[in-house]
LODRENBA-753970 format. One record per residue: x, y, z of N, C-alpha, C in turn; residue in three letters. Coordinates in steps of 0.02 Angstrom, whole numbers, padded with zeros to 5 digits, always signed. Layout:
N
XYZXYZXYZala...
//
This chain:
238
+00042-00061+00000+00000+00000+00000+00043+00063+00000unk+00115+00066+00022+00130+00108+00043+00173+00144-00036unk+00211+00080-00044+00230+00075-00129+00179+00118-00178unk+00121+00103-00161+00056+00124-00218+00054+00193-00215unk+00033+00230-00153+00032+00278-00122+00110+00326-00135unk+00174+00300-00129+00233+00332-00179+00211+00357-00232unk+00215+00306-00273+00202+00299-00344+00165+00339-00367unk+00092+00358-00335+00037+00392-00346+00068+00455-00342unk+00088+00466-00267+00134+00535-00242+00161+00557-00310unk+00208+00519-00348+00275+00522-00374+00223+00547-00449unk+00188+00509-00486+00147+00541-00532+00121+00593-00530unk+00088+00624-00490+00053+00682-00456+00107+00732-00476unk+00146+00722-00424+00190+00775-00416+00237+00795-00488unk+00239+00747-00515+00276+00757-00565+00243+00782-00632unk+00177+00759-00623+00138+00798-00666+00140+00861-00659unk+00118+00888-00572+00091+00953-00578+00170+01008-00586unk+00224+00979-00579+00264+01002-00608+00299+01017-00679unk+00265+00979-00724+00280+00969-00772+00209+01029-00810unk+00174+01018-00765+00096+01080-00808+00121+01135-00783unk+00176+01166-00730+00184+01230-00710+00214+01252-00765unk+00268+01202-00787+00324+01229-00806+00298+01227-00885unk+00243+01210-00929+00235+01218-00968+00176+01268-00978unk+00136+01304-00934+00093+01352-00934+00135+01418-00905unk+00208+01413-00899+00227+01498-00896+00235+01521-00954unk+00239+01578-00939+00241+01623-01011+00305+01613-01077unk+00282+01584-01124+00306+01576-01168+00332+01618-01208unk+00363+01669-01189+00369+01732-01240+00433+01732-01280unk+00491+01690-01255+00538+01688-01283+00535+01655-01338unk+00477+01613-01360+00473+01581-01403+00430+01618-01467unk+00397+01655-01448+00343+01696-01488+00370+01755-01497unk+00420+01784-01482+00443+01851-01495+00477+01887-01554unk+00456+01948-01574+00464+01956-01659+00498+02032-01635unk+00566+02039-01648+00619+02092-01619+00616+02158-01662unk+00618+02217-01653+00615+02274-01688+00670+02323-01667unk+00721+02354-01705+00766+02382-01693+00764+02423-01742unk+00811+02485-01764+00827+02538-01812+00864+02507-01854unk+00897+02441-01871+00923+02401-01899+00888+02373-01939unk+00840+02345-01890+00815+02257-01903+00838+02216-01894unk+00907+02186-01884+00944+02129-01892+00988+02122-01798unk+00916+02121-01756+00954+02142-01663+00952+02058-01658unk+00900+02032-01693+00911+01952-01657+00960+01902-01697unk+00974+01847-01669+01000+01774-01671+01000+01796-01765unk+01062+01802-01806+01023+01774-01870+01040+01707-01906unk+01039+01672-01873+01033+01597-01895+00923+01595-01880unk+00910+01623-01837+00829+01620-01831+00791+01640-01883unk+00765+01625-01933+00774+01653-02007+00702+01606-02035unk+00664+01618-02031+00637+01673-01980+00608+01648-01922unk+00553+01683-01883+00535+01659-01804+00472+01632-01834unk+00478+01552-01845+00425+01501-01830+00397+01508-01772unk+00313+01529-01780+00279+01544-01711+00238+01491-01697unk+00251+01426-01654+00198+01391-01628+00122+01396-01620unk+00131+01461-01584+00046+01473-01553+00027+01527-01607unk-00052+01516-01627-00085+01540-01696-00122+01600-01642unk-00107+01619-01572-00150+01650-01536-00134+01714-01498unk-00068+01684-01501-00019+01783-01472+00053+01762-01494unk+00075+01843-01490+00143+01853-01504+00174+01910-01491unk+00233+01908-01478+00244+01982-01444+00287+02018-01474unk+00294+02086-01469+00348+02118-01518+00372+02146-01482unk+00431+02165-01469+00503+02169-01428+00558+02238-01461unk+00560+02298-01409+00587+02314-01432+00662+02342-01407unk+00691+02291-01440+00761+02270-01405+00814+02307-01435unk+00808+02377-01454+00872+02441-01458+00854+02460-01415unk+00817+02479-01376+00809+02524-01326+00781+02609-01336unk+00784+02609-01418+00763+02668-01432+00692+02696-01416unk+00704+02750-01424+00608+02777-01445+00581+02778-01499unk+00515+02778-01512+00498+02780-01577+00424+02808-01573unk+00401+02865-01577+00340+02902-01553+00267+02856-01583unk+00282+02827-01637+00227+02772-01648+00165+02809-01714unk+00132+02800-01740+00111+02740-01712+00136+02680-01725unk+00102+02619-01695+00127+02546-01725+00094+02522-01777unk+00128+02474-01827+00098+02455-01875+00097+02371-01891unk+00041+02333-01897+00056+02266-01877+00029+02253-01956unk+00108+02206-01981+00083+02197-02060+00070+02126-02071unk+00017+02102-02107+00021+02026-02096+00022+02012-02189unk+00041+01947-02181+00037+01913-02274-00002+01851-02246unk-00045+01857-02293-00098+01777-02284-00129+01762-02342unk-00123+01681-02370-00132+01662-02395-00221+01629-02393unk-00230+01649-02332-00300+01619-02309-00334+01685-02289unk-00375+01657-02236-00413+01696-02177-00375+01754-02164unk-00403+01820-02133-00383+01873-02136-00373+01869-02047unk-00309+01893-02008-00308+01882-01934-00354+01933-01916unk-00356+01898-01872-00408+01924-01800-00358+01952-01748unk-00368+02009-01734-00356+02028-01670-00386+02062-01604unk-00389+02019-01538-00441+02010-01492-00399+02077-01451unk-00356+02078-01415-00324+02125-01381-00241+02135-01393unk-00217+02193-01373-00151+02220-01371-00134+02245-01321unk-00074+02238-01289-00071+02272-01209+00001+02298-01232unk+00038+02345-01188+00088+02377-01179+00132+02376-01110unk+00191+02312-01115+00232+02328-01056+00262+02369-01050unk+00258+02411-01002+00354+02449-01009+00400+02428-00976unk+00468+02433-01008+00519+02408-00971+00587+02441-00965unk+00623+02474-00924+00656+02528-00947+00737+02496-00963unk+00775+02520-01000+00832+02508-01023+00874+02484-00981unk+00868+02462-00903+00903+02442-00876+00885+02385-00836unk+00795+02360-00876+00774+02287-00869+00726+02303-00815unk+00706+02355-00797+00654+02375-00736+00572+02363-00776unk+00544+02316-00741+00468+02290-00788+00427+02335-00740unk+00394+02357-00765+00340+02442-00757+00260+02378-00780unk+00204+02442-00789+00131+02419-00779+00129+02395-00860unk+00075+02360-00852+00058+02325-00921-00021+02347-00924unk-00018+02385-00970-00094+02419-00987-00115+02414-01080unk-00165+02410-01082-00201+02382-01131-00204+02454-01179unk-00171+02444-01262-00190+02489-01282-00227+02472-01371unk-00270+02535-01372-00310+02530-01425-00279+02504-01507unk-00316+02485-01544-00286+02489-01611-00358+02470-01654unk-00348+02480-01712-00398+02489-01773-00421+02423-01822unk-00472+02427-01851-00493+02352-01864-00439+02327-01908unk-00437+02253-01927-00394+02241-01994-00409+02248-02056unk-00376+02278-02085-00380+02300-02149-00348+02276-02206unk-00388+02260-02243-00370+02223-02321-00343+02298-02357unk-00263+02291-02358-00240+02344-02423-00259+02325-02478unk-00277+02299-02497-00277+02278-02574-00231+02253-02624unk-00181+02251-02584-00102+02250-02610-00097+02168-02621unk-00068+02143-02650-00043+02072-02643+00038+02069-02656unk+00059+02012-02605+00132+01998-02609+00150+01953-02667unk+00192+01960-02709+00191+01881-02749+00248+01877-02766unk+00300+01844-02823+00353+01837-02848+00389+01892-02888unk+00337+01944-02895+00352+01991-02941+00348+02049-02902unk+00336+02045-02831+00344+02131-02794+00405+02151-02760unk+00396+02204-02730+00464+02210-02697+00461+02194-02636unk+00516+02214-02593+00510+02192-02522+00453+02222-02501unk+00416+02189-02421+00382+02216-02402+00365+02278-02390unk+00403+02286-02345+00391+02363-02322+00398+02415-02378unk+00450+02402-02440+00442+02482-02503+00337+02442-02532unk+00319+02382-02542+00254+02367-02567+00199+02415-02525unk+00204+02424-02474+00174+02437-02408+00167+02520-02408unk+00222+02568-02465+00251+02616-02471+00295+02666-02400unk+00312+02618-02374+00375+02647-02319+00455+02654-02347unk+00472+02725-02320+00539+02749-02354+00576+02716-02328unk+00579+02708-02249+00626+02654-02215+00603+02576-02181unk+00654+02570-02185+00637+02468-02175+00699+02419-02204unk+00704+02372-02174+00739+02303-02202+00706+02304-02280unk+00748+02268-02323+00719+02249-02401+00734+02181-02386unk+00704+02142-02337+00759+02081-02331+00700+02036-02321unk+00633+02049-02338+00565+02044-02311+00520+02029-02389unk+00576+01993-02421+00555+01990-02501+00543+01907-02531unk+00521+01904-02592+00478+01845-02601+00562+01781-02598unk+00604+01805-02616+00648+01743-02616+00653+01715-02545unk+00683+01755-02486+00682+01751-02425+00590+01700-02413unk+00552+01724-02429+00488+01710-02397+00491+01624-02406unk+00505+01636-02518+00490+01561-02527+00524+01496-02512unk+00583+01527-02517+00636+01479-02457+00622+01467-02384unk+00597+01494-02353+00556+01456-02292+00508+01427-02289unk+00450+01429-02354+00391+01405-02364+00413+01341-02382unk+00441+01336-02421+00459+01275-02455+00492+01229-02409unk+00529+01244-02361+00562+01222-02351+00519+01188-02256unk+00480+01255-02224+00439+01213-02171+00370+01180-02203unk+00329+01209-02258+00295+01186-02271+00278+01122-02354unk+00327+01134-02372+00338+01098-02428+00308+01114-02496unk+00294+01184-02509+00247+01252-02567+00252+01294-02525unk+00219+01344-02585+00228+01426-02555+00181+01447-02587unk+00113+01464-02574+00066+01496-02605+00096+01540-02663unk+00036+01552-02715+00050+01602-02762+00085+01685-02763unk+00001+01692-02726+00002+01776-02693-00018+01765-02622unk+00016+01805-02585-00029+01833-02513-00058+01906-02519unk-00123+01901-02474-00136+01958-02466-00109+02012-02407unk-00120+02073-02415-00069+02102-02362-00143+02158-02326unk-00132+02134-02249-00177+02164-02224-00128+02218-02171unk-00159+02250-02123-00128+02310-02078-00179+02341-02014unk-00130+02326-01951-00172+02336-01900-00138+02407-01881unk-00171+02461-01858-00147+02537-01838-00157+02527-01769unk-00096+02527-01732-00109+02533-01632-00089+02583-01626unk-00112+02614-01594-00125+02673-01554-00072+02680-01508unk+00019+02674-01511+00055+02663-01458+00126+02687-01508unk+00171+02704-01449+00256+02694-01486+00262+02671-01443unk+00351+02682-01421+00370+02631-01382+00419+02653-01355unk+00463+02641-01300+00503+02677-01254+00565+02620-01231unk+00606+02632-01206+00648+02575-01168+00638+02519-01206unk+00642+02469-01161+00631+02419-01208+00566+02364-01164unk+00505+02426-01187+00436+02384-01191+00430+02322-01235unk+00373+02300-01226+00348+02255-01260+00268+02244-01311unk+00237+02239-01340+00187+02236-01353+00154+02160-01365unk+00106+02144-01318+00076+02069-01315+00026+02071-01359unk+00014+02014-01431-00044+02036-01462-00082+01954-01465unk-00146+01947-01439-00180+01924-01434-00248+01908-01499unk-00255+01837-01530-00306+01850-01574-00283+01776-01624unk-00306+01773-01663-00320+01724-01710-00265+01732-01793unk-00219+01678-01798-00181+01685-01834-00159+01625-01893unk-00188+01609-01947-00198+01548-01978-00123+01534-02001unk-00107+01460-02002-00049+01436-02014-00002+01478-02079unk+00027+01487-02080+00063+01511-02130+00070+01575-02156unk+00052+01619-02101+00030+01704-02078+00089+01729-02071unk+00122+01789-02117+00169+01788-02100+00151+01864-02058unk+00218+01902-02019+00175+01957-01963+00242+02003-01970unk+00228+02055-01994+00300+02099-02005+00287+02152-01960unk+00301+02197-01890+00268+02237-01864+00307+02312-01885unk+00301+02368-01877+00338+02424-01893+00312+02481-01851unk+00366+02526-01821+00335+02567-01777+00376+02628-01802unk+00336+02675-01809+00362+02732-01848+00401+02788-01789unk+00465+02829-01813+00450+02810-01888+00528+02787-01911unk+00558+02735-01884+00603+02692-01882+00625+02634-01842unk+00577+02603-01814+00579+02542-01779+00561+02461-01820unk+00580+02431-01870+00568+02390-01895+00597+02341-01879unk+00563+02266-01940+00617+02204-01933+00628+02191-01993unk+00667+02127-01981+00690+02107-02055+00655+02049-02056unk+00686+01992-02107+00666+01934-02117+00686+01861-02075unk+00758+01907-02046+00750+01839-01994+00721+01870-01930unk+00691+01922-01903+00656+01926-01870+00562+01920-01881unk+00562+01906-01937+00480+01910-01987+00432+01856-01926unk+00369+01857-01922+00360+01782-01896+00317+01735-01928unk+00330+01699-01945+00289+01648-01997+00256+01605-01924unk+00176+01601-01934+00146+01551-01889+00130+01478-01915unk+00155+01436-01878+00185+01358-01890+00120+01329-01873unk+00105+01339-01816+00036+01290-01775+00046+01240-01775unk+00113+01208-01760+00110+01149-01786+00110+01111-01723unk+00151+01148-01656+00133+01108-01581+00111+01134-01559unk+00057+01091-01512+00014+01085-01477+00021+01161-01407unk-00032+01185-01372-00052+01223-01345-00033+01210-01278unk+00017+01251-01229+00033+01207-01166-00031+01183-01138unk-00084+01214-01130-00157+01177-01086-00168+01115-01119unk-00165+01103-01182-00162+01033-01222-00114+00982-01207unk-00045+01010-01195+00004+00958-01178-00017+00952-01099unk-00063+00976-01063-00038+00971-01013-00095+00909-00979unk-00147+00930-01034-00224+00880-01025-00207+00806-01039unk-00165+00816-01114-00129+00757-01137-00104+00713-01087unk-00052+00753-01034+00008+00725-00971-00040+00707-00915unk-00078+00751-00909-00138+00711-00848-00177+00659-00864unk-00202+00625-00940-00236+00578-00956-00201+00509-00963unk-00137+00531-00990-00086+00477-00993-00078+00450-00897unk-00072+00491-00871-00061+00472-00787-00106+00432-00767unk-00176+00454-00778-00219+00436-00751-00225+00372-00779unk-00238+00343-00837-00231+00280-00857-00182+00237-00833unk-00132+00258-00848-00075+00225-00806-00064+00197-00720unk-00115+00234-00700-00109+00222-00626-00200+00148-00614unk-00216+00176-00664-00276+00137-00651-00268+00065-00682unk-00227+00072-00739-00197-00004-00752-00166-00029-00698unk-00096+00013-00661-00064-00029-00607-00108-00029-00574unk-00169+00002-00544-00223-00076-00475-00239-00089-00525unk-00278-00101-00567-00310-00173-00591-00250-00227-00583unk-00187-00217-00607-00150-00270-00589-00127-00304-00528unk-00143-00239-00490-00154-00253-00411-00198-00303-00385unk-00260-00252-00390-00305-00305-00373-00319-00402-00372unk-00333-00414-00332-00335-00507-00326-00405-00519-00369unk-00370-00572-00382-00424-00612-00443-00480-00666-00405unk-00522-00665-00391-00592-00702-00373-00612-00758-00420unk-00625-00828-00403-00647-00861-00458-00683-00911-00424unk-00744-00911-00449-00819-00942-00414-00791-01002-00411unk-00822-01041-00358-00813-01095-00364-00850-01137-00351unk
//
């Protein structure tokens, strides 16, 4: 009994450790970097495959200012994104995390524009004087091809207007609906951009930590209910 009662302990515990540590905030993984450059992150990351189709954050890691507004550019081959909310951390240049308050932005909007083999980089298509050119169809179709195995024809290019710039090195959390293969270029005027290995293409391809974590509790639970049945003593009429 006492064995069982371990064991049980030992599952438990190891579960609910294993659901902490996969329901903290994921941001290092979802994060799409903006500098006066473009080119502040990792560039072997080329570009930022985003797991979750549901938030993502934009980071702005010079530390500069940039009076704003923000500009959230998406390419989609599908469905047009949804966006549910946007919040604003601040964080000041020497890593001090300040209030996180929710700020406005404008519906999404179909430019009319389409991306295809024959345009230029994003941001001159978009008509911005400054920007990465590094945000162009060769760059694009070489990652398409290569995580998804094709590359759509044309994308369409839509544009969200937030109501924010940005200071130190805040953050912006964006919350909302993002179909596989979305790509998300953000720009904050009127020189804060990214490039292409900071671009974020959404993957969707693993699972949601509350999913892995339902997954890890169902697997337990079976598992523990097989060992008593094997426990249990066998009865046979006689």
């Amino acid at each position: 009994m006492l064995g069982t009662r371990l064991t049980l302990r030992g599952i438990l515990v190891s579960t609910a450790v294993f659901y902490s540590a996969l329901t903290l905030p994921a941001q290092a993984a979802t994060v799409l970097h903006l500098s006066n450059s473009g080119t502040a992150d990792n560039p072997l990351q080329d570009p930022a495959f985003l797991s979750s189709s549901t938030q993502f954050f934009v980071d702005n890691v010079s530390g500069q200012s940039a009076a704003g507004p923000t500009t959230l550019y998406f390419l989609s081959a599908g469905a047009a994104p949804v966006i549910n909310s946007i919040s604003l951390t601040a964080v000041s240049n020497g890593g001090v995390v300040g209030a996180t308050t929710a700020v406005t932005f404008g519906a999404v909007t179909d430019t009319t524009l389409n991306f295809t083999s024959s345009s230029p980089d994003l941001y001159t298509l978009v008509g911005l004087n400054s920007g990465n050119n590094s945000i162009n169809w060769s760059n694009l179709s070489s990652a398409f091809n290569a995580q998804f195995g094709s590359t759509p024809a044309s994308f369409d290019v839509y544009s969200v207007l937030v109501n924010t710039g940005i200071t130190g090195k805040d953050f912006l959390e964006v919350n909302g609906t993002f179909g596989q293969g979305t790509v998300i270029a953000p720009y904050i005027a009127p020189d804060l951009f990214t490039s292409w290995t900071n671009t974020g293409v959404v993957t969707g391809a693993v699972p949601e930590p509350s999913t892995w974590a339902m997954m890890i509790l169902g697997f337990a639970g079976v598992g523990y209910l097989a060992y008593r049945r094997r426990k249990q003593p066998s009865f046979i009429a006689s």
